[in-house]
Structures are given as structure tokens and as C-alpha cells.
C-alpha positions in Angstrom: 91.3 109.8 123.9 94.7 108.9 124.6 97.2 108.8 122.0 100.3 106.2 122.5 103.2 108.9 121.3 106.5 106.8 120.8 108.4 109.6 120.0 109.1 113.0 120.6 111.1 116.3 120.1 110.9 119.6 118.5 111.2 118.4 114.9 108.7 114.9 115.0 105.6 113.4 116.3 105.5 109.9 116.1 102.7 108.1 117.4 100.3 105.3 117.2 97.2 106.1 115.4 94.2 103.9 116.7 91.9 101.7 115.1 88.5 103.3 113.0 90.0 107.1 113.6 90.5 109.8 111.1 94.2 110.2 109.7 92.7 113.8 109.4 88.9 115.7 109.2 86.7 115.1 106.6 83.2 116.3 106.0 82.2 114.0 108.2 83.2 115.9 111.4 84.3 112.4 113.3 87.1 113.2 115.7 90.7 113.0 113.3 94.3 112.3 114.7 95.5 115.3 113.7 93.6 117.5 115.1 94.2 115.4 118.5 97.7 115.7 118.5 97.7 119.9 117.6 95.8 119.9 120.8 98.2 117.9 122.8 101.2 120.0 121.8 99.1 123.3 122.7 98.8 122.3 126.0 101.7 120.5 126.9 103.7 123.5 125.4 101.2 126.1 126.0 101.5 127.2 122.4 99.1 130.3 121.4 97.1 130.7 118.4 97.3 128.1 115.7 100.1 125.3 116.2 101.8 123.6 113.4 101.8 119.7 112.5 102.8 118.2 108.6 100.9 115.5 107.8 103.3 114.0 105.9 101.5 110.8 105.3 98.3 108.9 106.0 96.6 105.5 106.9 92.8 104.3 106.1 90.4 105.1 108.5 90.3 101.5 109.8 94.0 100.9 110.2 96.0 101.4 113.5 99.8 101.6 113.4 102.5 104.2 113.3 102.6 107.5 111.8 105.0 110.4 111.9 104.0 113.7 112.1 106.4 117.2 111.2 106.5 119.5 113.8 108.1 122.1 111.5 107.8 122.7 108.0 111.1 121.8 106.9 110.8 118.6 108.9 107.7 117.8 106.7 109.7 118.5 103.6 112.3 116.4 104.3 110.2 113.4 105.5 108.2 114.5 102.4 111.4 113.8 100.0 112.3 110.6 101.8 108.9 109.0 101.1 109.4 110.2 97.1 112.7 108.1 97.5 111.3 105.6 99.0 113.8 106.1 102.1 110.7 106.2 104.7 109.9 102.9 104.7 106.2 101.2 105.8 105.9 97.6 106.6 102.5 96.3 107.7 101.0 93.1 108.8 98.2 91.9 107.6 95.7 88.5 107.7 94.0 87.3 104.4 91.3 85.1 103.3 93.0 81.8 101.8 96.0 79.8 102.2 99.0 81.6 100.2 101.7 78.7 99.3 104.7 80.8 98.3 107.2 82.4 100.6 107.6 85.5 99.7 106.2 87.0 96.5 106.1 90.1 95.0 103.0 91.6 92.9 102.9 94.6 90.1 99.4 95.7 88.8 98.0 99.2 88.3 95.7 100.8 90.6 93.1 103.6 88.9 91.2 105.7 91.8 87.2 105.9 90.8 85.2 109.0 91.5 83.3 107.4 94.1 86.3 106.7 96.5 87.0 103.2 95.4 89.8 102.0 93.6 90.4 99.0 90.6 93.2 97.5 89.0 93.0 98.8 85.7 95.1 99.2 82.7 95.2 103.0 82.7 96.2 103.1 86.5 99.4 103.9 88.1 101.7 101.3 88.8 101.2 99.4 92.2 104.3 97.5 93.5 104.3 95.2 97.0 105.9 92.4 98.3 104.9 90.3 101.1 106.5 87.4 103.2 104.0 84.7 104.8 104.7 84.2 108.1 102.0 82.0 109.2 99.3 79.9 108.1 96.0 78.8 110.2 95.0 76.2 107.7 91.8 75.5 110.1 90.7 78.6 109.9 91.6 79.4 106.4 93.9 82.3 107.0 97.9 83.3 106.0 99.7 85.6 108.3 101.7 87.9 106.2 104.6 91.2 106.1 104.0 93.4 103.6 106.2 95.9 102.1 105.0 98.8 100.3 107.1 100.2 97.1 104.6 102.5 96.0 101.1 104.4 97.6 98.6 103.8 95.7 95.2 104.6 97.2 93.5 101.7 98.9 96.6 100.0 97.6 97.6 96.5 99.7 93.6 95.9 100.0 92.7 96.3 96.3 95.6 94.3 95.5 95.1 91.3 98.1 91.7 91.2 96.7 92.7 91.3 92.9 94.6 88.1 93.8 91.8 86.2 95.1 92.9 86.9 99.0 90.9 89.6 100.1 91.8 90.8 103.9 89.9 89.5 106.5 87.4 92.1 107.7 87.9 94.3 104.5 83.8 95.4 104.2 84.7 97.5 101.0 87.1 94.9 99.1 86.6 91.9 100.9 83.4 89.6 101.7 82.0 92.5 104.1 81.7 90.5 107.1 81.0 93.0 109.7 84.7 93.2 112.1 87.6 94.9 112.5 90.0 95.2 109.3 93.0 92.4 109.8 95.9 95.6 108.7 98.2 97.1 110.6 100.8 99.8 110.0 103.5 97.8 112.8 106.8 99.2 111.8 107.9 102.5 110.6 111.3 103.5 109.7 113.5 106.7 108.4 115.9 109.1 109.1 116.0 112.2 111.4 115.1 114.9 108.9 117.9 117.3 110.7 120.3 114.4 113.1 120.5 112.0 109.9 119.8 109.5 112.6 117.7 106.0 111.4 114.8 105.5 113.3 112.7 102.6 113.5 109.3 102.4 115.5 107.2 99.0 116.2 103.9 98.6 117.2 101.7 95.0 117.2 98.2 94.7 116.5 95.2 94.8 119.3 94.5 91.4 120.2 90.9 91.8 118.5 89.0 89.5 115.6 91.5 87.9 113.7 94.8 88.9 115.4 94.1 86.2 117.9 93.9 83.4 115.8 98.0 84.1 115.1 100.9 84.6 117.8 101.9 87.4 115.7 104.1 88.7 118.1 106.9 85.6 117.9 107.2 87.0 113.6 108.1 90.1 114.9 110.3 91.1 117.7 
């Protein structure tokens, strides 16, 4: 498969991760991103023996968008500490069951991981903090357009908490109604600084034009 890499050098890797593919393997064996991209950098630098790659962070099976990866470890240590300061930022788009009347709100729960993979809001969970902007409504079809910005990483986190508060993504089969298409979340911009230039970076991707995404013009929100 080909991989859309936005960015290059010898300290990052940042690319776009497609739709329904592994952040990184699991047990079960499905081809992973990770794996993928150590391949491409052994051949195109015709590294021998093992080559490294940080995963410094990761996105739900389902979910497309941008990732960075660390080429070296103290590139992963650095991206490492600017997530824990909330200095890597993620912002995602995302489609939801409902019409949501406010602008712009901003939601705190607690999130508790179960055994079987799932997660809850729960009172002895860790705090969960978002805040999203609506950007559209398609009032026909029932659906808000909205930005979200993550404060904390809680597993499972923005579709646990959209469905909490009665809006469940569209497409979500484990939190939503289980209607049987692609998940309406997207990882579309990424931003944070050079772990060794200082230099801010900022990368943007928009959604495939699949399912739900075409019943917005998404890309006039985000240029």
C-alpha cells in the first residue's frame, strides 16, 4: 500500500495513516502502519538489520489522519514530553448523530477503560477533557459537522464521550447505532515543534470523500 508521507527527515515521519489500518500489530496479524513505514525507510535508505521508528502516539483502527512517527529515540522523547504538555496538539473532524445547537462547547467526564476493550464514563475514571466547534449542520439529514480539540487521551475518548452526550458518531459500530459504514473521524491537523530545530509544524489532511463526508463541504471549514 502506499502511504501519503507529508514529511520527512532524519529525525520524523509524518504521514497519513489510512482508514481501517493498524496504528501498530496486534494479535491479529492485519497489516499495521508501523510496520509499513520501517519497511519503507529500509529500502529507501537501504538500512540493514532492524530499523528504528517511535511510535510516539496512536489512532483507532478505523480513523485516517496524521501521525508522526520518531526516527530517533531522542526524537520520540521529546515528541513524547510535548504530548505530556499538551504542546503536540491533535484536532479532528468529526460528523455526529443529532443537531448540536451551541457553538462551541466544552465537555469534562471521566472515562474508565473495561477489561474487554471498551470504555465508560464512570466516576472512578480519569478525567476526559474536549472541546469542539460546530461547523455545520445538515438538518435534513440529521447530522452536525464539528472540530474537535483534544485536552487529554483517554482511550476511545471523543467517541465515548459524543455518545455519553446523546450524539454518538455516525458510523461508530462500537458506541454508536452500529450501522454498518465507515467511522465519520478524522485525525485532519497535527501540529508541534521540531524536537531538535524548535521549528512549529503544522500538517493537514481532509477526510476521503466516503459515507458521511459527502453530505458536508468540509473542506470550505478548513483551509
Amino acid at each position: 500500500m502506499k502511504i501519503n508521507i507529508l514529511y520527512e527527515d532524519n529525525h520524523l515521519l509524518v504521514v497519513e495513516k489510512p482508514i481501517n489500518m493498524l496504528s501498530q500489530s496486534d494479535n491479529t496479524k492485519d497489516q499495521d502502519l508501523l510496520t509499513l513505514l520501517k519497511e519503507y525507510i529500509k529500502e529507501k535508505y537501504h538500512k540493514p538489520g532492524n530499523v528504528y521508528l517511535g511510535l510516539v502516539h496512536r489512532l483507532d483502527r478505523p480513523v485516517g489522519g496524521v501521525m508522526v512517527f520518531a526516527r530517533t529515540s531522542k526524537a520520540a522523547s521529546r515528541l513524547s514530553d510535548q504530548i505530556k504538555n499538551h504542546k503536540l496538539k491533535k484536532t479532528y473532524l468529526a460528523i455526529v448523530e443529532g443537531i448540536i445547537e451551541e457553538g462551541t462547547t466544552t465537555w469534562t467526564d471521566k472515562i474508565k477503560k473495561l477489561d474487554n476493550g471498551n470504555s465508560i464514563i464512570s466516576e472512578d475514571g480519569k478525567e476526559a477533557i474536549l472541546d469542539f466547534t460546530v461547523l455545520d449542520r445538515n438538518k435534513k439529514e440529521n447530522m452536525t459537522l464539528v472540530k474537535i480539540n483534544l485536552k487529554t487521551g483517554r482511550h476511545h475518548q471523543i467517541r465515548v464521550q459524543f455518545a455519553y452526550h446523546n450524539h454518538p458518531l455516525c458510523g461508530d459500530q462500537r458506541y454508536g447505532n452500529g450501522e454498518k459504514k465507515q467511522i465519520a473521524l478524522f485525525a485532519y491537523k497535527l501540529s508541534f515543534e521540531h524536537p531538535t530545530t524548535k521549528e512549529k509544524l503544522e500538517f493537514t489532511v481532509l477526510p476521503p470523500k466516503i459515507d458521511d463526508w459527502t453530505k458536508f463541504t468540509v473542506s470550505k471549514y478548513v483551509q
